[in-house]
VOSENU-859282 format. One line per 3 residues: number of its first residue (from 0); their letters; for each residue x negated, y, z of C-alpha. Coordinates in steps of 0.001 Angstrom, whole numbers. Example, Ala and Ser with C-alpha at 12.3 -4.5 7.8 and 13.67 -1.06 7.14 Angstrom:
residues 2
0> as> -12300/-4500/7800 | -13670/-1060/7140
//
This chain:
residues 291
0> xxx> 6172/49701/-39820 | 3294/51737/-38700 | 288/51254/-36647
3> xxx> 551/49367/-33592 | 744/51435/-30232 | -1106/49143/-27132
6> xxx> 956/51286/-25078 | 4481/49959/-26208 | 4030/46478/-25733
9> xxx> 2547/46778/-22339 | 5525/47217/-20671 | 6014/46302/-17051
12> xxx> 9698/46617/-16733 | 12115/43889/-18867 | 14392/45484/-20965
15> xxx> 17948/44834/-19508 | 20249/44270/-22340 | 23355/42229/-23014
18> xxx> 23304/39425/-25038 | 23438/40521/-28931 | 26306/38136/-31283
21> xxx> 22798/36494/-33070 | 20576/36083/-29945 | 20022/32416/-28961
24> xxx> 21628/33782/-25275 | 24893/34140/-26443 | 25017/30852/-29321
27> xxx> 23562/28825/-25948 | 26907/30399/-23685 | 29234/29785/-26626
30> xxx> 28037/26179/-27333 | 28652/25057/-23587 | 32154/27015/-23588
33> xxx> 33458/25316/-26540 | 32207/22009/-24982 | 33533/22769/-22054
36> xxx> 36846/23230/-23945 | 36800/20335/-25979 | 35729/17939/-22625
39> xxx> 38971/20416/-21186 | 41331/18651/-24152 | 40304/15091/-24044
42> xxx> 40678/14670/-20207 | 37018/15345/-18743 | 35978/12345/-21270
45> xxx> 32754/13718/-22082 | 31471/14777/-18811 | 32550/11738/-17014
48> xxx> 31629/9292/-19713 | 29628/10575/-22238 | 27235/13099/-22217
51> xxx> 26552/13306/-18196 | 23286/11978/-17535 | 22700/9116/-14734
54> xxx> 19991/7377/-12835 | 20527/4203/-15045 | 19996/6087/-18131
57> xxx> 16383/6115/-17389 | 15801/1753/-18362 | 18379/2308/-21047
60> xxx> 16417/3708/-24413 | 19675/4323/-26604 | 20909/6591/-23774
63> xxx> 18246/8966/-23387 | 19643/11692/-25283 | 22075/12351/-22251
66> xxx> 18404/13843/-20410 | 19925/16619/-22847 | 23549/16717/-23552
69> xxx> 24434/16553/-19624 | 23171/19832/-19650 | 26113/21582/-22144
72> xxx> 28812/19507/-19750 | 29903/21173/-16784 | 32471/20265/-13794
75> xxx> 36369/20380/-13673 | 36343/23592/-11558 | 35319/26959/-13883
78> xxx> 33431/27995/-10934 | 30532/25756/-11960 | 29719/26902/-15805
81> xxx> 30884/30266/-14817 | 28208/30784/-12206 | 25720/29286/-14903
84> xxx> 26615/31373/-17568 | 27052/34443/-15801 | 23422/34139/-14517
87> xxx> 22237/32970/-18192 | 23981/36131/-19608 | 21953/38398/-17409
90> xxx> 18908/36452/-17195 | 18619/35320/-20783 | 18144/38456/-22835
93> xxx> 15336/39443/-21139 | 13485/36284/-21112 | 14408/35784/-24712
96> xxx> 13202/39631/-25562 | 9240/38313/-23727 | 8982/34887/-25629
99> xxx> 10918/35502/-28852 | 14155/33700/-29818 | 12261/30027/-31060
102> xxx> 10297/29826/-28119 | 13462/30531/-25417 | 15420/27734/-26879
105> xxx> 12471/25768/-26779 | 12215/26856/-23160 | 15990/25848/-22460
108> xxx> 16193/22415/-23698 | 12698/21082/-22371 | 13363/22887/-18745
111> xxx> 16919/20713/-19317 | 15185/17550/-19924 | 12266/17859/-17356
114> xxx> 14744/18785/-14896 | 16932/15351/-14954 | 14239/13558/-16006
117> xxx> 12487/14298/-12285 | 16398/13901/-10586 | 16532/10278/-12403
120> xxx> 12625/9364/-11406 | 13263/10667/-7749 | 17042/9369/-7321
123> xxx> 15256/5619/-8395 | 12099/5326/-6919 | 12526/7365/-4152
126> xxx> 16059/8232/-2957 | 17137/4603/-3993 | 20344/6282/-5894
129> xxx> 22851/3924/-7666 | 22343/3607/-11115 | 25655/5162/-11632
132> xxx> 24830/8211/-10265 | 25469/10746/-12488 | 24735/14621/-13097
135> xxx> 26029/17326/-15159 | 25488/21180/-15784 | 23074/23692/-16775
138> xxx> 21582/24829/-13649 | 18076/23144/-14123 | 17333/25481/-17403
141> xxx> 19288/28496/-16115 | 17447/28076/-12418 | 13982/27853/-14567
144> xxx> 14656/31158/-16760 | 15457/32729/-13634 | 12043/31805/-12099
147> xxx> 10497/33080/-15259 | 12201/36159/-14753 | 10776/36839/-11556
150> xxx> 7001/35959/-12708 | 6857/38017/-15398 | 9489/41192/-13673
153> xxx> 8481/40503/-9635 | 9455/44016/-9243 | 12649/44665/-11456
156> xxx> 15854/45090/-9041 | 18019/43173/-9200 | 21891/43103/-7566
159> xxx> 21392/40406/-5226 | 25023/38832/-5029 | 25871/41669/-7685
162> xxx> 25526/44240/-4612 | 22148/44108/-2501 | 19307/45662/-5124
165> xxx> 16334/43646/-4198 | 13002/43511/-5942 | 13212/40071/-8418
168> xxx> 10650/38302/-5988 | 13023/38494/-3148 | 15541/36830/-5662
171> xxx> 13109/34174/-6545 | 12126/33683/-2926 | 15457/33086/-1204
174> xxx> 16589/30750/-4539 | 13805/28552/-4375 | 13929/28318/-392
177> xxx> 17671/27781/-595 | 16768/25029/-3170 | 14220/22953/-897
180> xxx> 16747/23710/2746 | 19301/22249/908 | 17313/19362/-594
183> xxx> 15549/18431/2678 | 19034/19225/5153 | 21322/16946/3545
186> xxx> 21658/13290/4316 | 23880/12155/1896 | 22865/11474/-2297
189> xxx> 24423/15291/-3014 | 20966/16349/-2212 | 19471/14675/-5441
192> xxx> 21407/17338/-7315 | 18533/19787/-5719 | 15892/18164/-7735
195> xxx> 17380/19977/-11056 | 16661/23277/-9512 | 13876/23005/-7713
198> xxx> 12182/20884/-11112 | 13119/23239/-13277 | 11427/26340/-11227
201> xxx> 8018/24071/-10963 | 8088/23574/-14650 | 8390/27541/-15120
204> xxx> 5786/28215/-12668 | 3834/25545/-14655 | 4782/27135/-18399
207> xxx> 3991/30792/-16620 | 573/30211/-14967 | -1053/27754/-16850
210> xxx> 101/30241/-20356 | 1540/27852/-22615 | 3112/27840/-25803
213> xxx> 5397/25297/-26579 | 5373/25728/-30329 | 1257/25061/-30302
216> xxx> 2189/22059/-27767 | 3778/20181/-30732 | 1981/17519/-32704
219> xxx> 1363/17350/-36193 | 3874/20092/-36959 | 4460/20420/-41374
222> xxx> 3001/22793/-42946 | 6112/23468/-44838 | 4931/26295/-47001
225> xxx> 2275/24172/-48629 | 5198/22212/-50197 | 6269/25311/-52375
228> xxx> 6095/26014/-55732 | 3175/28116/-55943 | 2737/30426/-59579
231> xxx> -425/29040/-61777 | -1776/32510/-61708 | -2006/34969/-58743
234> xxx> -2992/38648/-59831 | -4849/40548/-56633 | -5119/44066/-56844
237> xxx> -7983/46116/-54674 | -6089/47650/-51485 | -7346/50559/-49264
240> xxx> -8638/49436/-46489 | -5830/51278/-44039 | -3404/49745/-46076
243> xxx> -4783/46046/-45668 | -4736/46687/-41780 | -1149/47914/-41719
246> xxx> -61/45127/-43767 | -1602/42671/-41256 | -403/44677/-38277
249> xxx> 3075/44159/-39803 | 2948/40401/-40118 | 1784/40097/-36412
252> xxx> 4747/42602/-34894 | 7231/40176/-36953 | 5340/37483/-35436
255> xxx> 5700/39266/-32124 | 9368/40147/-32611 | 10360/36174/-33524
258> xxx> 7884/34143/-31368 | 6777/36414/-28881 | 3560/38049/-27786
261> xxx> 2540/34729/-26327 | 2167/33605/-29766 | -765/35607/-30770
264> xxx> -4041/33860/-31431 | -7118/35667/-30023 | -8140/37054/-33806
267> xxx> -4372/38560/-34093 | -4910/40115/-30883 | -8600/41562/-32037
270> xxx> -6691/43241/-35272 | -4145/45163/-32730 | -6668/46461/-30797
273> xxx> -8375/47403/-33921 | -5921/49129/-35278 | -5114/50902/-32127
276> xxx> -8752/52120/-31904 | -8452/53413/-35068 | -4840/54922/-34594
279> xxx> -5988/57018/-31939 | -8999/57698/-33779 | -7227/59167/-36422
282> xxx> -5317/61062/-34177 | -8069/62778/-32530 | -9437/63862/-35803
285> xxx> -6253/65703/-36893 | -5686/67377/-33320 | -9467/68726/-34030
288> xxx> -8229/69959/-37579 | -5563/71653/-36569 | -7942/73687/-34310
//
């Protein structure tokens, strides 16, 4: 790999591309079909029973990994995960592409959480929901990577009901308003159901503006590679000084290319724009050579 080019990675436009067999995009859609199947053979058991997620969940300890698995259930119709998927499938790859593959799962099962976590808070203490009130479906995660779409692509068009090209804005615009008229215009407890979507669009305004990470968010994460065998005796061998720069720049692209460019640390950053500096450098010289 060769010297880092500034130019490449400052890209304004997402790069649209279907979901690849190994991206976490397509192992997300294929999880939630086979569930879907599986809650499909044993009568609507697990959406009904098991893995929805309801307002009573929230006193109940031993339940609270349903704040996650209601999210991989979906309703009877197909319209429901199909509308969720389709908009993950499109959505996804891009969002996966800016944040690397670790950090968009991450991304997917907290934006899950927060969302029904807020419904369950909201349909208790302030909607006075039955603790039987249950939820189910994706929509909170796939309505937050479609907000982060739009923040970091405002003006990629998009096919606004897969005809009308709009800038992404206008997308994020009419979903979010959509969300809060439909929250605030309903009378009966259906409304609660708006709190996924509109939660999980704060929490990616949140994630987006305030820049966080959530790999660096996590506490006390192992240091697993100090637990290997390491050899008794290391032999180092003088290396240009070119040559210790492109092995660094290549370590930070891998970086880049599995956790993002969000990842970086300030002094990883420093090193590309080093070795930018001196790419063009370089560059300049042999144009004036060739003279």
């Amino acid at each position: 790999m060769g010297i880092y080019d500034r130019d490449y990675y400052r890209e304004e436009r997402p790069r649209w591309s279907f979901p690849t067999p190994r991206s976490v995009t397509t192992t997300l859609i294929l999880v939630t079909a086979v569930i879907y199947m599986v809650d499909w053979s044993l009568g609507w058991k697990l959406s009904t029973e098991y893995l929805a997620v309801s307002v009573g969940t929230l006193t109940r300890p031993q339940l609270w990994w349903q704040f996650l698995t209601y999210g991989f259930v979906h309703f009877h119709q197909p319209g429901h995960i199909i509308l969720n998927m389709i908009t993950l499938w499109f959505f996804g790859p891009p969002i996966e592409e800016q944040y690397g593959k670790k950090e968009f799962l991450r991304l997917y099962l907290v934006f899950l959480v927060v969302s029904a976590l807020v419904w369950a808070l909201i349909g208790k203490f302030i909607e006075g929901a039955l603790e039987g009130e249950r939820v189910i479906g994706a929509s909170g995660a796939v309505t937050g990577i479609v907000i982060l779409f739009v923040l970091n692509f405002p003006q990629a068009r998009v096919a606004l009901f897969f005809v009308l090209p709009v800038p992404a804005w206008v997308l994020g615009i009419l979903l979010v308003a959509g969300d809060v008229w439909g929250a605030m215009g309903r009378e009966d407890l259906s409304r609660i159901a708006y709190t996924i979507h509109l939660s999980g669009a704060a929490f990616a305004l949140l994630y987006h503006q305030l820049r966080w990470n959530l790999g660096r968010l996590v506490p006390g994460r192992i240091p697993w590679r100090s637990f290997r065998r390491r050899p008794h005796l290391r032999l180092h061998l003088p290396k240009d000084e070119d040559e210790k720069l492109n092995d660094e720049v290549d370590r930070i692209l891998q970086k880049i290319s599995l956790q993002g460019e969000a990842s970086l640390t300030r002094r990883e950053r420093r090193t590309l724009q080093s070795a930018s500096r001196r790419f063009q450098q370089k560059r300049h010289a042999t144009e004036d050579s060739d003279r």
